[in-house]
C-alpha positions as CSV (number, residue, x, y, z in Angstrom):
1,X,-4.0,141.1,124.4
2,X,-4.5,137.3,124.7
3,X,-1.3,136.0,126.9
4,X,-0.6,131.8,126.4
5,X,1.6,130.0,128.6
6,X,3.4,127.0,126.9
7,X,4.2,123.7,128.0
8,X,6.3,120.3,126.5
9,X,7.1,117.7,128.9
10,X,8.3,114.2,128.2
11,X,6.1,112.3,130.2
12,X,6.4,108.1,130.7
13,X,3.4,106.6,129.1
14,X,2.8,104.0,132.0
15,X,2.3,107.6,133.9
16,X,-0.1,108.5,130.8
17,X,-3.7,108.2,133.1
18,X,-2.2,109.6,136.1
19,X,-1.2,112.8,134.1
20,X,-4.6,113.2,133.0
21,X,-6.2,113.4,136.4
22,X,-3.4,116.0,137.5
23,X,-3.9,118.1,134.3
24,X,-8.1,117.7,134.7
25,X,-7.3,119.0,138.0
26,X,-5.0,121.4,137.2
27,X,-7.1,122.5,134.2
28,X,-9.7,123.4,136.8
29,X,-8.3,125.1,139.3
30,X,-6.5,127.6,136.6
31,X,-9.5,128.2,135.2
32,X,-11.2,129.4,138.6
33,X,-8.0,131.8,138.7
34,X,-8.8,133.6,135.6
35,X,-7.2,131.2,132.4
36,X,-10.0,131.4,129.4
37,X,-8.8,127.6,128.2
38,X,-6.5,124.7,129.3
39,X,-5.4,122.5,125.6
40,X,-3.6,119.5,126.5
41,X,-2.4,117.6,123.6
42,X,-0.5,113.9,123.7
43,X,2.1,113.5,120.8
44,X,0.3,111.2,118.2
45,X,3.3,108.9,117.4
46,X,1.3,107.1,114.2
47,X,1.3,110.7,112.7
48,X,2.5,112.6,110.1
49,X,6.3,114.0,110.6
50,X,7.9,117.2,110.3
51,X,8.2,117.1,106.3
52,X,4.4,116.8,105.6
53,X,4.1,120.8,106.9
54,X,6.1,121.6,104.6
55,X,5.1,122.8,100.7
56,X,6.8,120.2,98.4
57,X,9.2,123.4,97.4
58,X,10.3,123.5,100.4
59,X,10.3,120.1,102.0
60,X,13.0,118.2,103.1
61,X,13.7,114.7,103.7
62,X,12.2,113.9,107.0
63,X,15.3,113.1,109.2
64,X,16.2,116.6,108.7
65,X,13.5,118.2,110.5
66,X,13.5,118.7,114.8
67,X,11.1,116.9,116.2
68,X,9.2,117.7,119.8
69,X,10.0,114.2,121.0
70,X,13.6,115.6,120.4
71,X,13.4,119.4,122.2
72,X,11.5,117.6,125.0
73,X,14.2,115.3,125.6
74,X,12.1,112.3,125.8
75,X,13.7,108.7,126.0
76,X,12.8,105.1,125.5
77,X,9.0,104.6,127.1
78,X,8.1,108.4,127.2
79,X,6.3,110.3,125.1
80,X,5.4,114.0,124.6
81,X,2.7,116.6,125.8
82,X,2.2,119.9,124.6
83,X,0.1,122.2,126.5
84,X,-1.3,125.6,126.7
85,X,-3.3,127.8,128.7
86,X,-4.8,130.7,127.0
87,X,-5.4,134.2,129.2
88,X,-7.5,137.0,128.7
89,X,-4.6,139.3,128.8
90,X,-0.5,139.3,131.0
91,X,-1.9,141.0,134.0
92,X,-4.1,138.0,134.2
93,X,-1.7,135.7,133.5
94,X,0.8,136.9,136.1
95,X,-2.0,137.1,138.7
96,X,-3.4,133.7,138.0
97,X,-0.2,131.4,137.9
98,X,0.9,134.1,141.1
99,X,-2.2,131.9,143.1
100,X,-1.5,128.9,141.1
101,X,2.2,128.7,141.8
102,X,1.1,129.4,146.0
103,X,-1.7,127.1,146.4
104,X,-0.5,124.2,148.8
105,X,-3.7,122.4,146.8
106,X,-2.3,122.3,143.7
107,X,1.0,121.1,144.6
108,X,0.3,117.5,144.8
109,X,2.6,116.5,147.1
110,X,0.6,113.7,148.7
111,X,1.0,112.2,145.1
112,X,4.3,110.4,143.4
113,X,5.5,112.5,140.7
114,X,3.8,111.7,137.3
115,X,6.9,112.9,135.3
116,X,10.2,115.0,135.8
117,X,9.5,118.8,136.6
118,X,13.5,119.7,135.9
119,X,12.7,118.5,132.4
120,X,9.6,120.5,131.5
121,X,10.0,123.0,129.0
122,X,7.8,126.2,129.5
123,X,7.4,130.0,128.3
124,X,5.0,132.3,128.0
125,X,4.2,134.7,125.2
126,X,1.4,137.3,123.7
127,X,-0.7,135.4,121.5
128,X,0.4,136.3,117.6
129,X,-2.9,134.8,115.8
130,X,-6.2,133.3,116.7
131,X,-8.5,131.8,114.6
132,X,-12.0,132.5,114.5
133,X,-14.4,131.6,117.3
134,X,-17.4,130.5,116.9
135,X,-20.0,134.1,115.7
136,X,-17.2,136.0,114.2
137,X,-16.2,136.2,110.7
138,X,-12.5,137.0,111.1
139,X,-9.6,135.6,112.6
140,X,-7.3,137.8,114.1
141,X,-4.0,137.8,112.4
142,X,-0.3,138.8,112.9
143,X,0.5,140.7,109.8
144,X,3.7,139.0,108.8
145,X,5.2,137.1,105.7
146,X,2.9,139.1,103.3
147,X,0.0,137.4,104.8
148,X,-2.3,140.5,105.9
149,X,-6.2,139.0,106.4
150,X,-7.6,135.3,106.7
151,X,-11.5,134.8,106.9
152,X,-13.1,132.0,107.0
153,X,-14.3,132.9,103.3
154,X,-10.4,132.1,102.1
155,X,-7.2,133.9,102.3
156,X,-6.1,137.1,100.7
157,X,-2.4,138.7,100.0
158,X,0.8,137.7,98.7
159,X,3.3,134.9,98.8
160,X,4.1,133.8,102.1
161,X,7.6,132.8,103.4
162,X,5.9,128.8,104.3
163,X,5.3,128.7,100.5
164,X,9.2,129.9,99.5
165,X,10.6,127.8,102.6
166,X,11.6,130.8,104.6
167,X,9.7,130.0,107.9
């Protein structure tokens, strides 16, 4: 089963280009030890908040929503980066980031820090859905919330909790 590894960090955008290079790197290197795909994805601070994810049953005024500037504890002059690596499966995963973690290479350390590591937010989990790649007709779904199939033809099944406000 597909295995992600999750990452938010607040990172200071004056550090913005230097981060890049370390995650191109990075990106690289994790690659050669077995990880299928490296996203890195800057917060888009002109974009749409928390509310417009919501059905208009269940939304709420914006200010009530989280926020991942908020859970990444970013302050004035920082802004957010969410990233993932994707692995063909755990044992993968472990062994990978087990020669990621060790290799004096990766480290960086003739390099000022581009952000603070003590505030980066991380976790790793099975994948629960993937949508369809390029040649195949199906996603693969959880089954939960009365969804039970997506295609790319359209969706089938019942209500789901996003449309009743229950996710």
């Amino acid at each position: 089963m597909t295995y992600i590894d999750c990452f938010l960090a607040p990172i200071p955008r004056e550090n913005r280009a230097a981060y890049e290079e370390l995650a191109e790197i990075s990106a690289q290197v994790v690659k050669e030890y077995g990880a299928l795909r490296v996203v890195e994805c800057w917060l888009d601070e002109s974009g749409p908040d928390a509310s417009s994810y919501h059905g208009k049953v269940a939304r709420l005024e914006s200010e009530e929503y989280g926020s991942f500037v908020k859970a990444a504890g970013a302050g004035e002059g920082e802004t957010v980066v969410l990233s993932f690596i994707e692995w063909p499966d755990k044992a993968a995963r472990d062994a990978g980031m087990a020669r990621l973690t060790s290799d004096p290479c990766i480290q960086f350390l003739d390099r000022p820090p581009v952000f603070d590591g003590k505030r980066l937010l991380a976790a790793e989990r099975p994948a629960a859905l993937l949508a369809p790649q390029e040649g195949r007709k199906h996603s693969v779904v959880m089954i939960r919330n009365g969804w039970e199939t997506c295609s790319t033809g359209g969706r089938q099944a019942g209500k789901s909790q996003m449309d009743s406000g229950q996710v």
